[in-house]
C-alpha positions as CSV (number, residue, x, y, z in Angstrom):
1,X,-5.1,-22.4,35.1
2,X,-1.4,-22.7,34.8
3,X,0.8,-19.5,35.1
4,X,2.3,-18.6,31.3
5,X,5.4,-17.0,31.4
6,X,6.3,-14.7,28.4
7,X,9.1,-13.7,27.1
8,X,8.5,-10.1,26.4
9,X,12.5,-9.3,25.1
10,X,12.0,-12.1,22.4
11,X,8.4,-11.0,21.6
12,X,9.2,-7.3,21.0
13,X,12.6,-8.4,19.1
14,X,10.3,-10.6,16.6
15,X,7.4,-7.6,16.1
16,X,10.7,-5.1,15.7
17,X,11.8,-7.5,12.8
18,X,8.3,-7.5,11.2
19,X,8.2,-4.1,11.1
20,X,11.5,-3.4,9.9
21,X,10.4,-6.5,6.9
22,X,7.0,-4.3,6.0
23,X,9.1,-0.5,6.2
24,X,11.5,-2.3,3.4
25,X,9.3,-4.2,1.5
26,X,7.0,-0.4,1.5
27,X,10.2,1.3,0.7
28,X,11.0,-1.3,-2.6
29,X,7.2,-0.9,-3.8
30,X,7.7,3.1,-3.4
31,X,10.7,3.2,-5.2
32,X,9.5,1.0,-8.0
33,X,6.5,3.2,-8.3
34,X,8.8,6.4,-8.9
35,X,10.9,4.3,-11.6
36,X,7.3,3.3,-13.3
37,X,5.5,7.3,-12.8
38,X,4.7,9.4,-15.4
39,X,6.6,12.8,-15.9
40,X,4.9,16.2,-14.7
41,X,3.1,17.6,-16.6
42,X,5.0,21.1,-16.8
43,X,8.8,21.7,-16.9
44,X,10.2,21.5,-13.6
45,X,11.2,25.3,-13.3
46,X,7.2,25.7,-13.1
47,X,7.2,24.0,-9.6
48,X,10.1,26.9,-8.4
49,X,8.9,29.8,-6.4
50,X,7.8,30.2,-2.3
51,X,4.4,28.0,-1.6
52,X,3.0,29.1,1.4
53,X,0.9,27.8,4.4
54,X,-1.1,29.9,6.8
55,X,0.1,27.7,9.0
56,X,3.8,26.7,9.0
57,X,4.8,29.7,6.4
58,X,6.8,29.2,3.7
59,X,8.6,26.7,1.8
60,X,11.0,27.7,-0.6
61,X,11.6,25.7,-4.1
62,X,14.8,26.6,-6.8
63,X,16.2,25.1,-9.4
64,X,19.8,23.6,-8.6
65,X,22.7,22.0,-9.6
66,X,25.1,20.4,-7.8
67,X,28.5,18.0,-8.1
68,X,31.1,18.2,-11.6
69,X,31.3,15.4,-14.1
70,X,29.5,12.4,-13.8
71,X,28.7,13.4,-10.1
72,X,26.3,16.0,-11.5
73,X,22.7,16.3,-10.3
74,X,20.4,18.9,-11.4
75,X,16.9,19.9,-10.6
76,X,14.4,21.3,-8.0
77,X,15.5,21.6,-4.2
78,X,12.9,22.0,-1.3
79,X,13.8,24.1,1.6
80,X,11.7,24.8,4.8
81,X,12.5,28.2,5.6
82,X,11.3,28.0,9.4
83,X,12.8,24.3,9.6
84,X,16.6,23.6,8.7
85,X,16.8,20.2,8.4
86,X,13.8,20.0,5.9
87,X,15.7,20.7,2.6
88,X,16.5,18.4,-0.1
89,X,16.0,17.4,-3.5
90,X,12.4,17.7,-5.1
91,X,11.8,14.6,-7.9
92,X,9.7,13.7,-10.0
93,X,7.2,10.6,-8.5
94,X,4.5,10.3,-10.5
95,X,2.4,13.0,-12.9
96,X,2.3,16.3,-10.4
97,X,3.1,14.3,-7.4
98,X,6.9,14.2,-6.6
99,X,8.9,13.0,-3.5
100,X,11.8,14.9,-1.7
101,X,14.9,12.9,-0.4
102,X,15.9,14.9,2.6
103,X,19.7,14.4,2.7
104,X,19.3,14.0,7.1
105,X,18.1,10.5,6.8
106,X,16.3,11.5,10.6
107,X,13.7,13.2,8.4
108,X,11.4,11.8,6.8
109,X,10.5,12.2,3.0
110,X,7.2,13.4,2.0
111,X,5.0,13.5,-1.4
112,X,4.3,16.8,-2.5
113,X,1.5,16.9,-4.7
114,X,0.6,19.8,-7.2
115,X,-2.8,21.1,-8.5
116,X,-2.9,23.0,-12.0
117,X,-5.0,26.0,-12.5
118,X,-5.0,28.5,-15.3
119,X,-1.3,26.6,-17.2
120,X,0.8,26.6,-13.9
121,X,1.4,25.1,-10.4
122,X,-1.4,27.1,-7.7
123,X,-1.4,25.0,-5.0
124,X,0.1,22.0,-3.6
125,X,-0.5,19.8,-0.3
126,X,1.7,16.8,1.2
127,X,2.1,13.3,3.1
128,X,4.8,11.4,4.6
129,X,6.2,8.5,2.2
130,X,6.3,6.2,4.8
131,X,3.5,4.0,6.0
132,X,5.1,4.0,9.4
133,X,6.1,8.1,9.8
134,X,6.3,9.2,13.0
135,X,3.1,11.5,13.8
136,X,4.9,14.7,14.7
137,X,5.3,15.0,11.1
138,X,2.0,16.9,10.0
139,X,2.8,16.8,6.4
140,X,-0.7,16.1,5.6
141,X,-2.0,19.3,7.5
142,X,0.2,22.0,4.9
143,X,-2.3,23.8,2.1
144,X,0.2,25.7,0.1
145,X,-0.5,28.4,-2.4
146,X,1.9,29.7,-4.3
147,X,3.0,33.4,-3.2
């Protein structure tokens, strides 16, 4: 058998490219599916309030407003209280699920989805957005209750 030489720069430049091709197509899909979702179910102030996990602790949603004029956004903002960087806006996705856009693009969005009991928000639990989120995010281990 003849030696085959490999060139390992070019191959991990062309699986880089592929996965950067799947992470945008995922991202266009997502966003297309938040433009297409149904609204919540409840008004948005029903979502405010401190959710907890036995866990992680507490994460902290508010109504907000920011910006003048035409700049002007208004709705719910997401804040983990024992991690800084994790705050950002809460929107609407799709029925009770919405997504947050964490202004630190290093962080990665997640889903937060909500389960009705009794007329209100009780509990909610999380994933990343991204097919291709790093694994140090555990997201999809939070069980929050509202406090």
């Amino acid at each position: 058998m003849g030696k085959v030489d490999v060139d390992w720069i070019a191959d991990s430049k062309t699986l880089e490219a592929e996965g950067e091709a799947k992470s945008q197509a995922a991202a266009v899909e997502i966003d297309a599916k938040q433009r297409a979702g149904a609204p919540p179910a409840m008004p948005l102030d029903a979502y405010a309030g401190t959710w907890r996990d036995p866990w992680y602790g507490d994460i902290v949603i508010e109504p907000r407003t920011e910006g003048r004029g035409r700049d002007r956004k208004s709705g719910l903002w997401l804040r983990f209280t024992h991690t800084p960087a994790l705050q950002g806006w809460l929107e609407p996705y799709d029925g009770e699920t919405f997504r947050t856009r964490f202004p630190d693009k290093r962080e990665e969005d997640a889903f937060v989805t909500f389960a009705i009991q009794t007329a209100k928000p009780a509990t909610a639990t999380m994933k990343g957005v991204s097919p291709d989120i790093d694994f140090s995010y555990d997201y999809q281990d939070l069980r929050l209750t509202r406090v």
